[in-house]
TORPA-999694 format. One record per residue (C-alpha): residue in one letter; z, x, y; chain. Coordinates in steps of 0.2 Angstrom, whole numbers, plus 5000, padded with zeros to 4 digits. Layout:
REM TORPA-999694
+------+------+------+------+-------+
| resn |    z |    x |    y | chain |
+------+------+------+------+-------+
|    A |    Z |    X |    Y |     A |
...
+------+------+------+------+-------+
***
This chain:
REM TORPA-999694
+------+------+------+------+-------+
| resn |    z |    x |    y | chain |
+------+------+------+------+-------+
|    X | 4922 | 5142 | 5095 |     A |
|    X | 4939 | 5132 | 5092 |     A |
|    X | 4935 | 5118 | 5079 |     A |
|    X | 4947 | 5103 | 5081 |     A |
|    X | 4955 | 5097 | 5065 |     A |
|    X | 4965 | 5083 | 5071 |     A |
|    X | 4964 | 5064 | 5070 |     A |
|    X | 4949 | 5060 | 5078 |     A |
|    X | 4940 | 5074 | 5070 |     A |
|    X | 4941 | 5064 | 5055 |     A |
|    X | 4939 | 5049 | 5062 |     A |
|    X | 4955 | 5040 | 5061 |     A |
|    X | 4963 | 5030 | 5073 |     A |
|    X | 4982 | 5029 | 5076 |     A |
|    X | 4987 | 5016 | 5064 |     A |
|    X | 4979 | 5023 | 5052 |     A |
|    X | 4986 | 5037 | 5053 |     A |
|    X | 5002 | 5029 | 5053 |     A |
|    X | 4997 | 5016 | 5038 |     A |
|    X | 4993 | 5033 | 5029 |     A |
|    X | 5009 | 5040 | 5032 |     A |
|    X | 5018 | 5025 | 5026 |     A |
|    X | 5007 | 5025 | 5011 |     A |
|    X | 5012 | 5042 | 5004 |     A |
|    X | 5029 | 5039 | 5008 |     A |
|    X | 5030 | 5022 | 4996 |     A |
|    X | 5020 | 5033 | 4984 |     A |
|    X | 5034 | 5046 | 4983 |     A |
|    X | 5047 | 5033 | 4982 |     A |
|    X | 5040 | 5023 | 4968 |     A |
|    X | 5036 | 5040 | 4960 |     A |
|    X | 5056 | 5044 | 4961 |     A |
|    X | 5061 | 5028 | 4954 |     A |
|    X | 5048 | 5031 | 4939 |     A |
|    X | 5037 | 5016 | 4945 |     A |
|    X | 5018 | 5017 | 4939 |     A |
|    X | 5007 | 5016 | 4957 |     A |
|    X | 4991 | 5023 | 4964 |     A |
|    X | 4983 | 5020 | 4979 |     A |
|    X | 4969 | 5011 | 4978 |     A |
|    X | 4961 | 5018 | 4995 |     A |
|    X | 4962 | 5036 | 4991 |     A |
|    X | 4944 | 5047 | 4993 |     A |
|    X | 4941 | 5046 | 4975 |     A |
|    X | 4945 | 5028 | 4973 |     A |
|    X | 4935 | 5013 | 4985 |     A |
|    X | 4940 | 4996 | 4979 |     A |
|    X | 4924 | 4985 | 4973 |     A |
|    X | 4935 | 4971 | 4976 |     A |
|    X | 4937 | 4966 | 4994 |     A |
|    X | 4955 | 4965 | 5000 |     A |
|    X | 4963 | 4974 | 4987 |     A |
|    X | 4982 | 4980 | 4991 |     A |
|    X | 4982 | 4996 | 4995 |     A |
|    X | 4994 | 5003 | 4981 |     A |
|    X | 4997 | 4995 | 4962 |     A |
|    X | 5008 | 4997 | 4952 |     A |
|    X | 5017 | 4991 | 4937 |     A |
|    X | 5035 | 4987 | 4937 |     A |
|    X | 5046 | 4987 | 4922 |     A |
|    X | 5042 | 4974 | 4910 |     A |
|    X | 5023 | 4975 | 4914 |     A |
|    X | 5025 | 4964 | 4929 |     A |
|    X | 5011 | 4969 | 4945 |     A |
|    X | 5013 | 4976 | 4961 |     A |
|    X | 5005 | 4975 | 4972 |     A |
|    X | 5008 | 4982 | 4992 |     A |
|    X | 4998 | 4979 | 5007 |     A |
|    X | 5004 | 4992 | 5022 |     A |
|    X | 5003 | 4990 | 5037 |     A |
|    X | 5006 | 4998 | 5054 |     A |
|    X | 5018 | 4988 | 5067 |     A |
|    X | 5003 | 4974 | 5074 |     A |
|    X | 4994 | 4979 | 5058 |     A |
|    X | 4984 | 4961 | 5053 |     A |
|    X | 4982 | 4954 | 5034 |     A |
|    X | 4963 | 4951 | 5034 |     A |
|    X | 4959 | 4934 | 5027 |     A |
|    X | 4953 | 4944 | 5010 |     A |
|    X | 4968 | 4953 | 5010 |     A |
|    X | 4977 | 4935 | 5010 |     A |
|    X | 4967 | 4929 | 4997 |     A |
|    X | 4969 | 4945 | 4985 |     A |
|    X | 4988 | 4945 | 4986 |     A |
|    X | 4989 | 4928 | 4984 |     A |
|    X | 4981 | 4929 | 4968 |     A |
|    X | 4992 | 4941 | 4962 |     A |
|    X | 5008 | 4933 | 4967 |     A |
|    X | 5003 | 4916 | 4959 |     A |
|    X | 4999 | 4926 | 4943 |     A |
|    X | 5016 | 4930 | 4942 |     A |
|    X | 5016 | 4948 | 4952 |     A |
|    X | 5027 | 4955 | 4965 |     A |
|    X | 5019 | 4958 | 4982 |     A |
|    X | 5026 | 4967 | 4998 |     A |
|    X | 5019 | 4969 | 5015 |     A |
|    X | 5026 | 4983 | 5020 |     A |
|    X | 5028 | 4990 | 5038 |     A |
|    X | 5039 | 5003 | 5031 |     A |
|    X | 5048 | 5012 | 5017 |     A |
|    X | 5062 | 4998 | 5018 |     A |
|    X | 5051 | 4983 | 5013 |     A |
|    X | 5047 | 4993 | 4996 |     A |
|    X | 5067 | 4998 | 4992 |     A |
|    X | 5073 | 4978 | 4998 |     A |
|    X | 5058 | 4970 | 4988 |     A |
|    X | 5060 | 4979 | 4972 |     A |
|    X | 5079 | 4980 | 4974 |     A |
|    X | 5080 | 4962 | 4977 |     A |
|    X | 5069 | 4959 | 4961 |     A |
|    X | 5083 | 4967 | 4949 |     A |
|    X | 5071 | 4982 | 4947 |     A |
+------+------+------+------+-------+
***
């Protein structure tokens, strides 16, 4: 019997395949640029705190990140609002990001 390993067999739709994909490649970017960041949606790690980004870091100088991904049509939930707001009035840098791009701009516009 054939067993089938792809996307639906673990229950993932295509944006989240997608939103994953984006995910590890921010990861490896901030990684190269020597830039502290986890993802806080991994199999190990399930956020208590609902709408959590789904990577933080910490940029030079102690400063917060935060990045939300999302997929092209991707919707911000309402928690999600909340949470990054938080961080960006407590003096954090967030990105939304649909791609790599958003990450290098954000950070590179921030002097980073």
């Amino acid at each position: 019997m054939k067993r089938h390993h792809g996307p639906a067999h673990l229950g993932l739709t295509l944006p989240e395949i997608r939103e994953a994909t984006i995910q590890l490649d921010i990861l490896t970017y901030l990684k190269w640029r020597q830039i502290p960041a986890w993802s806080t949606h991994s199999s190990r790690n399930h956020p208590e705190t609902p709408g959590m980004a789904d990577i933080i870091g910490v940029l030079r100088g102690g400063r917060m990140l935060a990045v939300e991904v999302k997929s092209e049509g991707g919707i911000v939930s309402e928690a999600q609002q909340l949470w990054l707001q938080q961080v960006h009035f407590s003096g954090g840098l967030v990105i939304l990001a649909h791609c790599i791009e958003d990450v290098q701009r954000a950070i590179d516009g921030k002097g980073e």
